[in-house]
TORPA-4810 file (N, C-alpha, C, O; in nm, 3 decimals):
<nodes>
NODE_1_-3.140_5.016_5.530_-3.139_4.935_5.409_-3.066_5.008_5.296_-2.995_4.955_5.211_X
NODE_2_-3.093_5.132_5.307_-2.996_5.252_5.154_-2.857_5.225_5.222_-2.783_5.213_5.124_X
NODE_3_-2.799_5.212_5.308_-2.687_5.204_5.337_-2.573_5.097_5.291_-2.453_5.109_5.264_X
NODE_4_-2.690_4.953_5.296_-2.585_4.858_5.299_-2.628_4.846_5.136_-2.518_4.812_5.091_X
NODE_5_-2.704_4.851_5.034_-2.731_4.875_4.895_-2.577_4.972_4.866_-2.508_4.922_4.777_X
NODE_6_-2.520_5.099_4.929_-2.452_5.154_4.874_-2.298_5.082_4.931_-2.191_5.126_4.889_X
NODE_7_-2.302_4.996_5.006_-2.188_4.989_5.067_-2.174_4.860_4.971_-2.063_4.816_4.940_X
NODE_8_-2.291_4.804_4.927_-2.271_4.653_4.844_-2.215_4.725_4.656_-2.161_4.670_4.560_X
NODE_9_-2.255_4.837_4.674_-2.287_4.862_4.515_-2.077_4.962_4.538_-2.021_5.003_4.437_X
NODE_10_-2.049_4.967_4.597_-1.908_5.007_4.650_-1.796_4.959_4.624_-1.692_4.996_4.569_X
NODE_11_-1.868_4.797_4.716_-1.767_4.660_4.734_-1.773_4.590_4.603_-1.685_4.508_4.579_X
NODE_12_-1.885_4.618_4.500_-1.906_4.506_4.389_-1.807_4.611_4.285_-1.718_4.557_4.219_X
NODE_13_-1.830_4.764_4.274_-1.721_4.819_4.177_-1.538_4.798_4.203_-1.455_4.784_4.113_X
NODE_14_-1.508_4.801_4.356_-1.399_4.800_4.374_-1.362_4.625_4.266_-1.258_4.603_4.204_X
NODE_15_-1.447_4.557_4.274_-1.365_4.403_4.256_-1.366_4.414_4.110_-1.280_4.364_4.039_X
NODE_16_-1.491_4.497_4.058_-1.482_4.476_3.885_-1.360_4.618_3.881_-1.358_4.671_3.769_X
NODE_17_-1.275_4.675_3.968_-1.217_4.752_3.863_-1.075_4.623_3.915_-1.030_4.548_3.828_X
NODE_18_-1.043_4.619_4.001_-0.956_4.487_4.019_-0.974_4.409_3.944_-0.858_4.382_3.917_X
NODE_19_-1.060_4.317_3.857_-1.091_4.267_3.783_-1.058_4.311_3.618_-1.018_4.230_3.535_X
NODE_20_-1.077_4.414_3.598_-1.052_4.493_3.499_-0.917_4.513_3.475_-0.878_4.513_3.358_X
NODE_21_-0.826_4.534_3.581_-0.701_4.596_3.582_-0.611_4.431_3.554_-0.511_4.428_3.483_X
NODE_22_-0.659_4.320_3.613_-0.604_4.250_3.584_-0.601_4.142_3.431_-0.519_4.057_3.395_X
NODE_23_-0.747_4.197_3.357_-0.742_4.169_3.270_-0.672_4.258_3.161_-0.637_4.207_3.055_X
NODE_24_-0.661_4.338_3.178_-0.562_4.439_3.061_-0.364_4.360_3.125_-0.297_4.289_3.049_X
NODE_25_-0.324_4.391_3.242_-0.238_4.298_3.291_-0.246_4.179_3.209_-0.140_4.162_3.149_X
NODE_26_-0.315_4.111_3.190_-0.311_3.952_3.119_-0.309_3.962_2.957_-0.255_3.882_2.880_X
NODE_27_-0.367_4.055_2.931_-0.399_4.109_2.757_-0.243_4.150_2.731_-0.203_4.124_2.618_X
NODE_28_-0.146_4.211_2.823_-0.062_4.271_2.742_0.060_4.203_2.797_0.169_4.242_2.756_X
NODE_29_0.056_4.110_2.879_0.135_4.038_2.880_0.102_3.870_2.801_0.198_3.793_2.805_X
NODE_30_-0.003_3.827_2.746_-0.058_3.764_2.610_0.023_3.844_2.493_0.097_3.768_2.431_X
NODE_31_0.026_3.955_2.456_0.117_4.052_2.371_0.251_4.012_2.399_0.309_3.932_2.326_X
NODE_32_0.305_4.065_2.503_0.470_4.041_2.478_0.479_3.956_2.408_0.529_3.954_2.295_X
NODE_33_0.395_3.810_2.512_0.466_3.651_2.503_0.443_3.610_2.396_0.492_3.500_2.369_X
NODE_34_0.341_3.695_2.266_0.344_3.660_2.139_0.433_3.699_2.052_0.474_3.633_1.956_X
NODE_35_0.481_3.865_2.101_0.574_3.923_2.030_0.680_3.863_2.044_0.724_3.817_1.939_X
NODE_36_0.765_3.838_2.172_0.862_3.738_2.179_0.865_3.612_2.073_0.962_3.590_1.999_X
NODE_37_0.741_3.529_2.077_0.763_3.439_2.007_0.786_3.418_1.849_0.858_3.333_1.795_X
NODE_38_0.701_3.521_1.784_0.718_3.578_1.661_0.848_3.638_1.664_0.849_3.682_1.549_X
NODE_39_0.936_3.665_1.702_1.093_3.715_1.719_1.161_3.582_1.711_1.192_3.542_1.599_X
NODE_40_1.182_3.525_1.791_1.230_3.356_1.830_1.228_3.281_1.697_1.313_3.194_1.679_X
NODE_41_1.072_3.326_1.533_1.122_3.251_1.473_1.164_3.309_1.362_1.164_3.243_1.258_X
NODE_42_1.203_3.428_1.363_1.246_3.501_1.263_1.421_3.458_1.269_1.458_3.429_1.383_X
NODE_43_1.543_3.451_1.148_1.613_3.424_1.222_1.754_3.552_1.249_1.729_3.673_1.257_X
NODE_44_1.828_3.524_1.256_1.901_3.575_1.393_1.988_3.714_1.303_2.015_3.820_1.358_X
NODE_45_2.018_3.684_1.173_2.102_3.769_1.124_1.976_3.890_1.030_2.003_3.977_0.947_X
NODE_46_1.863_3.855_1.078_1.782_3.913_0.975_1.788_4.075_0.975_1.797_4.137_1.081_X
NODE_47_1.783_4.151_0.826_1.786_4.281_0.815_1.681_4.302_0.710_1.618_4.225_0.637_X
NODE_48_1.685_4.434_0.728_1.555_4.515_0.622_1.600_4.640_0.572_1.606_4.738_0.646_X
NODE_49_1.629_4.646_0.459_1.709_4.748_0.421_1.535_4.854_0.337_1.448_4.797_0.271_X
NODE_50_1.536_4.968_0.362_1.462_5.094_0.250_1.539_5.167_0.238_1.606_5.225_0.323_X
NODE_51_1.539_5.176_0.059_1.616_5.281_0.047_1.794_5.297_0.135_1.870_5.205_0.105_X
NODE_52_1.843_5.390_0.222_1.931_5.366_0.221_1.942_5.383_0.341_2.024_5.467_0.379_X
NODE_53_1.868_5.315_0.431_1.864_5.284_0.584_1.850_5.137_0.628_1.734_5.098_0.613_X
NODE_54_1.904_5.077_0.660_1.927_4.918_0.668_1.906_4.910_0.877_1.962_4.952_0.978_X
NODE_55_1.793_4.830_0.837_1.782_4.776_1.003_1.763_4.674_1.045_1.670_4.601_1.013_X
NODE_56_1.875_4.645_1.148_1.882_4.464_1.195_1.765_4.427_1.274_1.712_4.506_1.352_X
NODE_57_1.733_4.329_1.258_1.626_4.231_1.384_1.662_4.146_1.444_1.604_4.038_1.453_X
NODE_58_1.797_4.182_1.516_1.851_4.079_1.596_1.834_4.072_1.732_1.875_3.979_1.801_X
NODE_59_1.762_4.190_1.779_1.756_4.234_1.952_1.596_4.149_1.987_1.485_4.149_1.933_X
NODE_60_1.657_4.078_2.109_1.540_4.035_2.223_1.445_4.129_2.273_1.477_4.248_2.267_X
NODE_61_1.321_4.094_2.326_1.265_4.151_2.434_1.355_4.195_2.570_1.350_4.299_2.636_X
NODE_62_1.433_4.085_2.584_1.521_4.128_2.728_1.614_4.177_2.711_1.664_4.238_2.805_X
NODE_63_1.695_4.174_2.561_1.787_4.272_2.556_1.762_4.466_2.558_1.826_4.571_2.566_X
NODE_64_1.668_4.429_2.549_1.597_4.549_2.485_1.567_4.699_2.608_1.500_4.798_2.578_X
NODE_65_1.612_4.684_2.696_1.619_4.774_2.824_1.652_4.868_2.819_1.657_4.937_2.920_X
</nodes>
């Protein structure tokens, strides 16, 4: 009976860390697909200048490699 308790208490961690792994997977790809979209409505020629460093926001997620 201690056997199959440890072999159940084994099989039930393996699925919650599978479980786990795929929810951070889903959390940070929820992230991109927001960051992307918040990009998409900014528009295309946009810059931000401080002081005397000026930086464009024209690059994609997929350009971005």
């Amino acid at each position: 009976m201690f056997r199959e308790d440890v072999a159940m208490t084994i099989k039930t961690r393996k699925y919650l860390i599978a479980f786990g792994l795929l929810m951070v997977c889903a959390l940070y790809a929820a992230a991109a697909i927001r960051v992307e979209l918040a990009r998409q409505g900014e528009p295309v020629a946009s810059i931000t200048c401080k002081g005397d460093q000026c930086v464009p926001h024209s690059g994609w997620l997929s350009s971005m490699r």
